[in-house]
Backbone as ProteinMPNN parsed JSONL, in Angstrom:
{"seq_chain_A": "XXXXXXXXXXXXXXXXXXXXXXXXXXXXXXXXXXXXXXXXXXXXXXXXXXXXXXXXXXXXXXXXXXXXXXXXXXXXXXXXXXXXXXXXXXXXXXXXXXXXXXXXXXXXXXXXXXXXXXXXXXXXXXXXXXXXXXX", "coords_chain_A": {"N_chain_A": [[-9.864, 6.51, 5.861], [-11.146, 8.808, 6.856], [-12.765, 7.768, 9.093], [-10.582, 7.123, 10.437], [-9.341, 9.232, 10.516], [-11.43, 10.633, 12.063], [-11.447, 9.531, 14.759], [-8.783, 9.95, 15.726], [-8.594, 12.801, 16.027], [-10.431, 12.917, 18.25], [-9.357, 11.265, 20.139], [-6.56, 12.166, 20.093], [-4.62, 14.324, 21.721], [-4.302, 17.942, 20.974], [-4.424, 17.365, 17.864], [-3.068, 17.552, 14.654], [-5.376, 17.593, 11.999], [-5.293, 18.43, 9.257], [-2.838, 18.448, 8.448], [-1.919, 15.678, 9.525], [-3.661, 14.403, 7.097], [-2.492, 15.565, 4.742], [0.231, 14.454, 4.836], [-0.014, 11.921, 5.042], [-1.54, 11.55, 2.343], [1.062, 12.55, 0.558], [2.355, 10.376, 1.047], [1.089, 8.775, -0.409], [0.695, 8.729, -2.853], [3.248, 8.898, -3.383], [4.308, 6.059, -3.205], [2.445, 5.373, -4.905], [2.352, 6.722, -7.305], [3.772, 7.972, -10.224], [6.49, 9.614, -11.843], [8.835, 12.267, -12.846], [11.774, 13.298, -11.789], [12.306, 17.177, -10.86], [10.083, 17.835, -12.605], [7.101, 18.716, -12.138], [4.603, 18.084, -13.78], [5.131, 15.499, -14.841], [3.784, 14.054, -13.635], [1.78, 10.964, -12.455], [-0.59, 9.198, -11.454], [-2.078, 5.594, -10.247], [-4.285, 4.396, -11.702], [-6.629, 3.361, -10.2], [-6.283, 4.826, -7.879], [-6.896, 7.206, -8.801], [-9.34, 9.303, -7.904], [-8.818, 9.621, -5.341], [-7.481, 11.8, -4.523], [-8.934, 13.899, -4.942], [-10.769, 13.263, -3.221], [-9.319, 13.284, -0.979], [-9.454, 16.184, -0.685], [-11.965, 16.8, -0.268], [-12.541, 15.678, 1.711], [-10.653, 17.122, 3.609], [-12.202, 19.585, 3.626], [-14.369, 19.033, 4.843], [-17.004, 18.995, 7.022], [-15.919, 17.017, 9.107], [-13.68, 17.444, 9.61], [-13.168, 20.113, 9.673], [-14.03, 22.015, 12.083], [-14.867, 24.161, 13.144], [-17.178, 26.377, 13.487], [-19.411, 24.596, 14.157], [-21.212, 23.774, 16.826], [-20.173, 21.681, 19.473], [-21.89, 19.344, 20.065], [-22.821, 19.344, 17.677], [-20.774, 18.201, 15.646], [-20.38, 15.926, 17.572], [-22.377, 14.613, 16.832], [-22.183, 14.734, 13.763], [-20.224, 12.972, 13.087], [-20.491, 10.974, 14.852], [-22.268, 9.665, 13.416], [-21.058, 9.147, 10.81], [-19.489, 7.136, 11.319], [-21.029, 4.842, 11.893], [-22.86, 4.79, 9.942], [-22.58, 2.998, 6.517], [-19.635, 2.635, 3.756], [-20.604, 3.587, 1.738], [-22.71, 5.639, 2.145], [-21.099, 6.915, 3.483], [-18.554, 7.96, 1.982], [-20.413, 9.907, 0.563], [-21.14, 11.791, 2.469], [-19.031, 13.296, 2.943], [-17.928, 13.722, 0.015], [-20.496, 15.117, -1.573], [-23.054, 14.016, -3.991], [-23.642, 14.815, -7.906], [-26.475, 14.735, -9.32], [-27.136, 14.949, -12.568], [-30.49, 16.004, -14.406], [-32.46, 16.057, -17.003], [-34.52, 16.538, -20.133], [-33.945, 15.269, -22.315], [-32.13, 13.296, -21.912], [-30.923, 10.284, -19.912], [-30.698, 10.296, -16.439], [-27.562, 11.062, -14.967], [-23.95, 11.331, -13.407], [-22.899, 14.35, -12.222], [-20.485, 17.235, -12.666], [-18.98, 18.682, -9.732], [-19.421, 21.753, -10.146], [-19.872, 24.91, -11.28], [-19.756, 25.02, -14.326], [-22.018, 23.051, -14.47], [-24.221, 23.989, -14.615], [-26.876, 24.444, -16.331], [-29.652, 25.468, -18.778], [-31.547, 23.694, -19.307], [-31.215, 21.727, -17.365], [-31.745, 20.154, -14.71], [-30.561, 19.838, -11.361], [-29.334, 17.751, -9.012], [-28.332, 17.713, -5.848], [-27.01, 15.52, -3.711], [-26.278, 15.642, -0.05], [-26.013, 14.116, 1.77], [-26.788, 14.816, 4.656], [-28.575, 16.712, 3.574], [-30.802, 17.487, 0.61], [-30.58, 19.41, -2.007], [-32.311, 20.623, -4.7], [-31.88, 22.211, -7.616], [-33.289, 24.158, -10.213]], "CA_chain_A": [[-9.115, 7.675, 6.274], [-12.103, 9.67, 7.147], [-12.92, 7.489, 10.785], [-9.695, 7.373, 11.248], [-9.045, 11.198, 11.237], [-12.148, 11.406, 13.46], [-10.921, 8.699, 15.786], [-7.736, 10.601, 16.459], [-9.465, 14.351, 16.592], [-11.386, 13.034, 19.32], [-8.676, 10.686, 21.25], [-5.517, 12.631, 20.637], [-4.65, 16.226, 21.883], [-3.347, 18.891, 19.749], [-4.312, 16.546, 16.741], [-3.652, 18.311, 13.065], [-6.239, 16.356, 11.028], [-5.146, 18.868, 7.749], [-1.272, 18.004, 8.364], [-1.789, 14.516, 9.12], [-4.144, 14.247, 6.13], [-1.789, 15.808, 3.583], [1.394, 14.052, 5.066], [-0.286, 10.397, 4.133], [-1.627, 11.742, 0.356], [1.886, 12.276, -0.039], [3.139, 9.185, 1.333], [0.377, 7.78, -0.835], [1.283, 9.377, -4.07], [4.919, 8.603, -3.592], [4.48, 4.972, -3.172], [1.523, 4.669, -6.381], [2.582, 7.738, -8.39], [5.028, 7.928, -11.249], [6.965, 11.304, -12.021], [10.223, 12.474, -13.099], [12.403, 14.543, -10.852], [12.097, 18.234, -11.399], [9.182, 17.771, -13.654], [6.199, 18.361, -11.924], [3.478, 17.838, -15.009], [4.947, 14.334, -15.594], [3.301, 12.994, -12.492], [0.549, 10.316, -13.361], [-0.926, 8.245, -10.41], [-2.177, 4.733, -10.633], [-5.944, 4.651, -12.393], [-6.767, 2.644, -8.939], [-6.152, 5.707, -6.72], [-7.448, 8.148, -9.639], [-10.285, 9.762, -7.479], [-8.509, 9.273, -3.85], [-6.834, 12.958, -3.953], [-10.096, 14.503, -4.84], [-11.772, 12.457, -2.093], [-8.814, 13.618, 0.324], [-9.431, 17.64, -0.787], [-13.28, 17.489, 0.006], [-12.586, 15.849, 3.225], [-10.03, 18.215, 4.356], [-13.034, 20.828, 3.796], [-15.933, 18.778, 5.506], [-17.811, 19.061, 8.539], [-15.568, 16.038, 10.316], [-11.786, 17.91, 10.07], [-13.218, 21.709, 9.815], [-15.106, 21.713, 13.153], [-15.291, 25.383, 13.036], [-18.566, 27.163, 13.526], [-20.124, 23.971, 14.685], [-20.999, 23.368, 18.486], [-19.85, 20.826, 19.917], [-22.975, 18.281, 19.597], [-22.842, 18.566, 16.004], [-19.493, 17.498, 15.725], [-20.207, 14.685, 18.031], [-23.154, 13.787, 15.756], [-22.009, 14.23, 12.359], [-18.992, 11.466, 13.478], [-21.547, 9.415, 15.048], [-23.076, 9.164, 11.727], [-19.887, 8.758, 9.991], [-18.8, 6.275, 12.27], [-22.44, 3.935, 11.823], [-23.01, 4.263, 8.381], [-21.765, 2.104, 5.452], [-18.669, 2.973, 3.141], [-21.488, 4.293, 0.178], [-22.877, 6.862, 2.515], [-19.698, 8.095, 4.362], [-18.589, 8.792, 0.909], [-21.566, 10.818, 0.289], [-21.147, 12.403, 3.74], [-17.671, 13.802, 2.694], [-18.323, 14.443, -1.544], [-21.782, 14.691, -2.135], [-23.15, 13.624, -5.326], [-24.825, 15.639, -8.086], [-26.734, 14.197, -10.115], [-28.069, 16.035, -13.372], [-31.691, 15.314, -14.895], [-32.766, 16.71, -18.353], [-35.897, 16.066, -20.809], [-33.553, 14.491, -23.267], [-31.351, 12.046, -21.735], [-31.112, 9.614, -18.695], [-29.962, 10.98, -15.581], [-26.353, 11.198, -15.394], [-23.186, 12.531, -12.679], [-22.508, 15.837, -12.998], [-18.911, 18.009, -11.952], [-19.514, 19.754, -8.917], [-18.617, 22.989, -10.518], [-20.761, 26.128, -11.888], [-20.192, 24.437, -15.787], [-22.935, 21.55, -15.207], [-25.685, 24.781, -14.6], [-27.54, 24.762, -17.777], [-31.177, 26.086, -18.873], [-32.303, 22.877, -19.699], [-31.036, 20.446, -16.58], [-32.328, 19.985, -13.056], [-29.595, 19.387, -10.703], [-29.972, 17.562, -7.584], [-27.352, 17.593, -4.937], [-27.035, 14.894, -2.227], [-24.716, 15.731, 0.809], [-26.61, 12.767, 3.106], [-27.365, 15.358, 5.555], [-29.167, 17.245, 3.144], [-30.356, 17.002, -0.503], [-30.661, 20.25, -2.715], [-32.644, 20.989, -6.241], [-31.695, 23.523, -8.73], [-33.692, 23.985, -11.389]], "C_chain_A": [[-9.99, 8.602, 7.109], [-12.731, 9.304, 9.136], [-11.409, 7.255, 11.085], [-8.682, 8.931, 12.212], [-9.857, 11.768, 12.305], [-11.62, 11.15, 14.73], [-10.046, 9.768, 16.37], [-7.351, 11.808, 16.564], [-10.108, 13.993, 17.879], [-10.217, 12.443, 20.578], [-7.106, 11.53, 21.288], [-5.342, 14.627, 20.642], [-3.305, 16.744, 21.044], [-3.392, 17.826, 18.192], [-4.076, 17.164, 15.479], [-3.937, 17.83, 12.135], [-5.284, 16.675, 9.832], [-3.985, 18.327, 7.582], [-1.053, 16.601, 7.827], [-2.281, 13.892, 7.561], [-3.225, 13.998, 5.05], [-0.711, 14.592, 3.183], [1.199, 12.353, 4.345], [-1.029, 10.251, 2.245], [-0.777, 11.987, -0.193], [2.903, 11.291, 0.121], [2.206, 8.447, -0.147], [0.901, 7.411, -2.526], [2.141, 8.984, -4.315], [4.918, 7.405, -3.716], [3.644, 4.826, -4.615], [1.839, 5.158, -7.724], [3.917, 7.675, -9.39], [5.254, 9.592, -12.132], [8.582, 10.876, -11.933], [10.485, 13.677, -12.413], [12.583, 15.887, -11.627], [11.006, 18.561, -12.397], [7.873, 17.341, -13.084], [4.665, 18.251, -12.299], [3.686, 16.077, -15.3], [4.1, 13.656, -14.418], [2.164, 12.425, -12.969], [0.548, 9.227, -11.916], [-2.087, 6.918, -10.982], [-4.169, 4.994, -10.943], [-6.886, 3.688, -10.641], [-7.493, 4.065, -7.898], [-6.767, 7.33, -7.564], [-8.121, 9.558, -8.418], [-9.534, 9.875, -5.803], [-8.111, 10.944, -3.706], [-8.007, 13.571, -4.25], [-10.833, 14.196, -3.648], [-11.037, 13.452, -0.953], [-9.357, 15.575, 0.762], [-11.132, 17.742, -0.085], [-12.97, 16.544, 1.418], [-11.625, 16.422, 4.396], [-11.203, 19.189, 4.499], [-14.347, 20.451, 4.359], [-15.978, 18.974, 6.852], [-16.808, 18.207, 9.813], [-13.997, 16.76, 10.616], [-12.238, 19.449, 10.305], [-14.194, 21.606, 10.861], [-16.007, 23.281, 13.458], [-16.853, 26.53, 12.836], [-19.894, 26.38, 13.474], [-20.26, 23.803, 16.372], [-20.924, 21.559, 18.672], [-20.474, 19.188, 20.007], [-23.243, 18.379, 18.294], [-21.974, 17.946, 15.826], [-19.772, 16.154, 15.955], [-21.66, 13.56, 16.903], [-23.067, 13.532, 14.141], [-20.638, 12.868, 12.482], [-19.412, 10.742, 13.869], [-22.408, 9.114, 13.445], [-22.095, 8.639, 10.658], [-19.312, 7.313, 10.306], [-19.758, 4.508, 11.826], [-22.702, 3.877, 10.62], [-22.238, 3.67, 7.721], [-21.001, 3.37, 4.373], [-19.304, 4.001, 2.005], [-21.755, 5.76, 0.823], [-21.852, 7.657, 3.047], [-19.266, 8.436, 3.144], [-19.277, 10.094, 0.527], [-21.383, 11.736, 0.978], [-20.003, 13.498, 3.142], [-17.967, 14.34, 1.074], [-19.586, 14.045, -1.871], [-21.428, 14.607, -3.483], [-23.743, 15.056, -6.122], [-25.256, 15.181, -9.302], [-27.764, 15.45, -11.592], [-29.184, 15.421, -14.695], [-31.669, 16.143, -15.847], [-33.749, 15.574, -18.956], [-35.036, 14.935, -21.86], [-32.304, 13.87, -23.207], [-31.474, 11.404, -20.226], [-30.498, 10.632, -18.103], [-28.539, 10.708, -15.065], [-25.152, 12.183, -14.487], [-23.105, 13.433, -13.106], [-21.141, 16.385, -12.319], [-19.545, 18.465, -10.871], [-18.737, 21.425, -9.224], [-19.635, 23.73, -11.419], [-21.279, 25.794, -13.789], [-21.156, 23.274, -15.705], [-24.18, 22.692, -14.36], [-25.718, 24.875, -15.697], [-28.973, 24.975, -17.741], [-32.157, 24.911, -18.697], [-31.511, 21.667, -18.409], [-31.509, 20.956, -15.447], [-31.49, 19.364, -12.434], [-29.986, 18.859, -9.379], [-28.673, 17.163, -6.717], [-27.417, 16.482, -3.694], [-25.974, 14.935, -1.731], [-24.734, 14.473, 1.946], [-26.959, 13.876, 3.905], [-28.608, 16.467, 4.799], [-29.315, 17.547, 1.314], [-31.293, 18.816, -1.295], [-30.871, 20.29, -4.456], [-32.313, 22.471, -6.754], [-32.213, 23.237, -10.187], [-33.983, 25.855, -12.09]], "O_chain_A": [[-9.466, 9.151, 8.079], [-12.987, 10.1, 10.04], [-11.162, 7.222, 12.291], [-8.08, 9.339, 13.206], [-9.61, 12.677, 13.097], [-11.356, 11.974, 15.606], [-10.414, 10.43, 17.34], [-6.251, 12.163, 16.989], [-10.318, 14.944, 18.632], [-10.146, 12.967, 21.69], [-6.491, 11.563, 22.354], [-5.713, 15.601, 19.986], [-2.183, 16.378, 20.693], [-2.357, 17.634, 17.554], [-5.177, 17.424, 14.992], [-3.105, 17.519, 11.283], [-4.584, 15.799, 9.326], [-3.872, 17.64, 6.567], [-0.553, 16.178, 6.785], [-1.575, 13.118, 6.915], [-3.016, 12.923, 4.487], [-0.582, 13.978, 2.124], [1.903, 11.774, 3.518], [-1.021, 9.37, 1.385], [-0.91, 11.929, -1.415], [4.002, 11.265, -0.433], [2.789, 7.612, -0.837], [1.278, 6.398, -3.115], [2.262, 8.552, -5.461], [5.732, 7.177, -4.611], [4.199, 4.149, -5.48], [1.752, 4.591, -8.812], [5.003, 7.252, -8.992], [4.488, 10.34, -12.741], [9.248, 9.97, -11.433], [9.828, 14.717, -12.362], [12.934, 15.88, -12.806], [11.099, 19.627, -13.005], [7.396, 16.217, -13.239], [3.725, 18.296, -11.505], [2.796, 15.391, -15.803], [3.848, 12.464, -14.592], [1.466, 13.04, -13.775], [1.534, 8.628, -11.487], [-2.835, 7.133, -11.936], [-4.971, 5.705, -10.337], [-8.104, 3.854, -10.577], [-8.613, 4.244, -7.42], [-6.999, 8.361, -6.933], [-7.464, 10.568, -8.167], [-10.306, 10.532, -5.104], [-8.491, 11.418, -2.636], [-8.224, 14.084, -3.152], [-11.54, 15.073, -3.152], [-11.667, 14.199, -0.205], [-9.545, 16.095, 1.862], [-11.44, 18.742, 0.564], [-13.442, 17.157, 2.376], [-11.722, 16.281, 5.615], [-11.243, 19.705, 5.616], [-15.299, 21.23, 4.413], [-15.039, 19.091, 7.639], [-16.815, 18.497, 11.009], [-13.336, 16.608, 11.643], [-11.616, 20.038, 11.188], [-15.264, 21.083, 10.55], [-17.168, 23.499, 13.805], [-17.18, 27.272, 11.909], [-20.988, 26.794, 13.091], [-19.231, 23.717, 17.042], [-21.486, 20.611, 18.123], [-19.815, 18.148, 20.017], [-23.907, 17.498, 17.746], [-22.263, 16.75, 15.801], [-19.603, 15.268, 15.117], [-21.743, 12.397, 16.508], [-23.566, 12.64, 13.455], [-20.496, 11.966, 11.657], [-19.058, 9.605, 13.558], [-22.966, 8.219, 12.812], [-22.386, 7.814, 9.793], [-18.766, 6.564, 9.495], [-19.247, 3.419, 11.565], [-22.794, 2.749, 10.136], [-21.073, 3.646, 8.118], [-21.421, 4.508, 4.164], [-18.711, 4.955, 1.502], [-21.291, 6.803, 0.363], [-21.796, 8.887, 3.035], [-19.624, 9.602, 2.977], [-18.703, 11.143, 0.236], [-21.395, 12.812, 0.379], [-20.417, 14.64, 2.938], [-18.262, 15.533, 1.003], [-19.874, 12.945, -2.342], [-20.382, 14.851, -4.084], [-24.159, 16.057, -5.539], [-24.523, 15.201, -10.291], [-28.633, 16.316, -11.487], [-28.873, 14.674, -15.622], [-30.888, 17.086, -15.728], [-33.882, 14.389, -18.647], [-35.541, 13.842, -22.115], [-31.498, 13.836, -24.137], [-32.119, 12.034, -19.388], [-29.929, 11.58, -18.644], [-28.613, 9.591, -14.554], [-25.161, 13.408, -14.61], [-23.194, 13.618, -14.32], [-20.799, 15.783, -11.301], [-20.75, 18.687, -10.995], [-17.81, 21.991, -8.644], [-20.206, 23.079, -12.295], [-22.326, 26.05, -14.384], [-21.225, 22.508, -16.666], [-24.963, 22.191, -13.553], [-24.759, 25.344, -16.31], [-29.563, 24.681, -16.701], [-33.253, 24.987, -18.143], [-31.303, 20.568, -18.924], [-31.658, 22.164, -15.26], [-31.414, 18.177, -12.751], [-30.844, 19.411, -8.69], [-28.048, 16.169, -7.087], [-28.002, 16.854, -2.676], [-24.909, 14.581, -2.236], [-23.847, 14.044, 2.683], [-28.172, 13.854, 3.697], [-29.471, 16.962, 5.523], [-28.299, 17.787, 0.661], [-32.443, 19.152, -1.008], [-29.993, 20.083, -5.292], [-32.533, 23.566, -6.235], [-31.793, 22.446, -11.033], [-34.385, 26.027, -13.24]]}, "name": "protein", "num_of_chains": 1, "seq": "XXXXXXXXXXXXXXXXXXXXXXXXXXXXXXXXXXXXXXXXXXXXXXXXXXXXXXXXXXXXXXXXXXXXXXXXXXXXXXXXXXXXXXXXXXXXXXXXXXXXXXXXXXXXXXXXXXXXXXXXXXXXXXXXXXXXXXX"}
């Protein structure tokens, strides 16, 4: 989804990545998802596609659809990078990781969210373009 939204930011005019984006996570949904009309708590999507609408939300907000307060040669280089790298890192590229270290257990994902700061862990962020410690 991610080279294809660049693809057709770069080749078609007036493109709306966010629109198009949405418009196929709810084609996607509709075809995998299971829900009862008027009842929008029963919805339950297939354990397959689990992670796919999280995936779609952080790459509505990355660097390749929000171009905004980049010039123009970043752009063209963070999509050349997107474009050339393998499926593991373009992931990465779009939801970094964060991995969280501590004295008394292996190292272990963490949420990306303010509850996996604790006294006792060392967080390490990889975005691929750049990798961030918090300790």
């Amino acid at each position: 989804m991610a080279r294809i939204t660049s693809l057709k930011m770069e080749t078609e005019e007036g493109f709306d990545a966010t629109r198009w984006l949405d418009r196929n996570l709810i084609r996607l949904c509709s075809k995998f998802g299971d829900y009862r009309k008027d009842d929008p708590s029963s919805f339950t999507l297939n354990p397959c596609f689990s992670l796919f609408p999280q995936f779609m939300f952080n790459l509505r907000r990355s660097q390749f659809v929000q171009v905004f307060n980049n010039s123009p040669d970043e752009t063209a280089y963070f999509r050349m990078l997107l474009n050339r790298e393998n499926i593991t890192n373009a992931a990465v590229m779009i939801q970094p990781s964060l991995i969280s270290y501590s004295f008394n257990s292996l190292p272990q994902p963490a949420l990306l969210d303010v509850a996996s700061i604790s006294a006792d862990r060392i967080l390490l962020l990889d975005s691929y373009f750049s990798i961030v410690v918090f300790h």
